[in-house]
N, C-alpha and C positions, 0 to 999 in steps of 0.2 A: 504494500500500500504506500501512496507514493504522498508528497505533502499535502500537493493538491488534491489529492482524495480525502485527506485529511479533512482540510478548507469547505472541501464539496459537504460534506458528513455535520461540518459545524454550521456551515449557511442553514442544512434542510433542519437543524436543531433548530434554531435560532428563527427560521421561519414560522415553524408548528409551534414553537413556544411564543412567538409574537400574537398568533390567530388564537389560539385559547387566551393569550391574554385579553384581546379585544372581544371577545364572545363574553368573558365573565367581566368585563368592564360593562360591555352593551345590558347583560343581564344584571349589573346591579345597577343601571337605570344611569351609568356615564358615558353617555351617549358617543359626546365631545373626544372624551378621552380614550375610548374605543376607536373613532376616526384617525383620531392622531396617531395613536400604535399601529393602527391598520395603515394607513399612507406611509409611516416612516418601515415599516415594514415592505412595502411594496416600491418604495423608492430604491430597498437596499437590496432587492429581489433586480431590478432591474439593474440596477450598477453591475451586481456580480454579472448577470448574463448578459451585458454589454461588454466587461472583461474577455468571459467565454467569447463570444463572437470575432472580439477583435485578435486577440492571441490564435485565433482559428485561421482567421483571415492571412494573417500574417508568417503562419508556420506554413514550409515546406509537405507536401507529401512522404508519409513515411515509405521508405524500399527497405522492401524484407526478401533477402537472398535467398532463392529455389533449396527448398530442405529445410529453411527457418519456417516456427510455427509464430501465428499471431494468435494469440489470446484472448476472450472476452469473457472476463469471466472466468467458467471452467471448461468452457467451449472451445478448442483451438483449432485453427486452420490455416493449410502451408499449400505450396506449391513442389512438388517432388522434381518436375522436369517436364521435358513435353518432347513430342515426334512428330515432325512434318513429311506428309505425302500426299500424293497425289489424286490417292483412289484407296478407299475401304472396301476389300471385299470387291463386289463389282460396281462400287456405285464412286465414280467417281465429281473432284469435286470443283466448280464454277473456276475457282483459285487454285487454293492449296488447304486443306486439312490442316491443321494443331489439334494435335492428339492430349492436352493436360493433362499431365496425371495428376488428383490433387489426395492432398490426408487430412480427414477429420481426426481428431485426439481428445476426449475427456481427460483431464485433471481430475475429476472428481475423485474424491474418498469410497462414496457413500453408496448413491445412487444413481441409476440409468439417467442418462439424461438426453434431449435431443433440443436443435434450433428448427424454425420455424420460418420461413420467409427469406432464407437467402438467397442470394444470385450472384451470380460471376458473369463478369462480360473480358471477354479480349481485349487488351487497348491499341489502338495503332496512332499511327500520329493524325490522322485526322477524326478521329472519334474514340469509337468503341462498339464490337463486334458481340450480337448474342451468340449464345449455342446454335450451331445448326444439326433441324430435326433430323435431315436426312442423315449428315454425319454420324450424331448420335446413334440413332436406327441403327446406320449399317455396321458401327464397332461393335454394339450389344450383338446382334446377328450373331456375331464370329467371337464372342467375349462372355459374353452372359448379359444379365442387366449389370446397371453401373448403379452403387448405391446414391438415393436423393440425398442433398445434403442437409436431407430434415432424419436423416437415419437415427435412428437410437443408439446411443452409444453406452454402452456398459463401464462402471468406474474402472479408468486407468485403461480404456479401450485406443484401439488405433481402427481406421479403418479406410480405405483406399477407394477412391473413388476415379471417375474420369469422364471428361466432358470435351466434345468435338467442335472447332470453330472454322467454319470456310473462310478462310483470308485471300481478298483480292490477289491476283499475281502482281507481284514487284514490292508487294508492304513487308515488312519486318513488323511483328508484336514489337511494342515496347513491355507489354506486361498484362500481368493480369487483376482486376481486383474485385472485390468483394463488397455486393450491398449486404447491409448486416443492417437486421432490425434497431428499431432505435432501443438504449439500455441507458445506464445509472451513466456511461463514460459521454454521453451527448451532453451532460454536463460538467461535465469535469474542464476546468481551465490544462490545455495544453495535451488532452487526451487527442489520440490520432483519430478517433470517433467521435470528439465532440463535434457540434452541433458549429458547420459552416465550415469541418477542414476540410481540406483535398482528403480526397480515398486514399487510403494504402495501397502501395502496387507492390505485387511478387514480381518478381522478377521472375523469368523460365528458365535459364539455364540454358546452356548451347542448345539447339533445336537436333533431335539426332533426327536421320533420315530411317530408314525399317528399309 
């Protein structure tokens, strides 16, 4: 836990303990003085997440080297490496194929746990690339299914996944990243997920050809 989580931990105190203050000012009938704790409360609510926003604004994208895990929580997910071709099976592709391989990881102790709502896009220099179905389709054909990466993961699990993207001929990925639901670090001053930074990019790793 980092300071600013700390900070973050002591704002959301300092919040809830302001609003019961003004509910039991309001209930014993000061009105007045419920308003004023409630606005200086709401004034210091908006400083911090003006901090948050600007420190967001201002930081770099974080690059997490192919094989490194990012964290959320007890949630983690990496990039292993990728393979570029031309044709899956028989279905070849518009571009070129990127084969990702990626790794989910629980941290947990305790209990199973899984994410809900994530996504990966390819990134190239002028956007960003979804999965393509056909690709997908035609690795599963020849591979089995690839697990979602809402999979359940058991404490202290690994579990290898993999997702297909048609890249126009002549682009290089620069990377790949990750939408991640929103959680406690969209607040956090200086968190690579808070609320207005650039996404994390994995980097892929030399592209091997198969």
């Amino acid at each position: 836990m980092t300071l600013f989580d700390l900070l973050f931990l002591a704002v959301l105190v300092l919040a809830a303990a302001a609003l019961a203050g003004a509910l039991a000012l309001a209930g014993a009938g000061r009105r007045r003085a419920a308003g004023r704790l409630a606005a200086a409360a709401a004034i210091g609510a908006a400083v911090y997440l003006g901090v948050v926003g600007v420190v967001a604004r201002a930081a770099p994208a974080r690059v997490i080297a192919a094989g490194r895990l990012r964290c959320y929580d007890d949630w983690c997910f990496g990039v292993a490496g990728a393979e570029r071709t031309a044709a899956i099976g028989g279905v070849r592709a518009q571009g070129g194929f990127y084969v990702v391989h990626l790794v989910l990881h629980s941290r947990a102790l305790k209990r199973a746990q899984r994410e809900r709502g994530d996504r990966v896009f390819l990134l190239i220099p002028a956007g960003r690339i979804v999965v393509s179905g056909d690709g997908q389709r035609a690795w599963q054909a020849l591979h089995g299914l690839a697990p979602g990466l809402d999979a359940w993961l058991q404490p202290g699990a690994t579990v290898a996944t993999v997702r297909v993207f048609d890249v126009p001929e002549g682009i290089q990925p620069t990377g790949l990243t990750l939408v991640h639901p929103p959680g406690p670090g969209k607040l956090v001053i200086g968190d690579d997920d808070s609320f207005g930074h650039r996404p994390a990019i994995w980097l892929l790793g030399p592209a091997q050809v198969p």
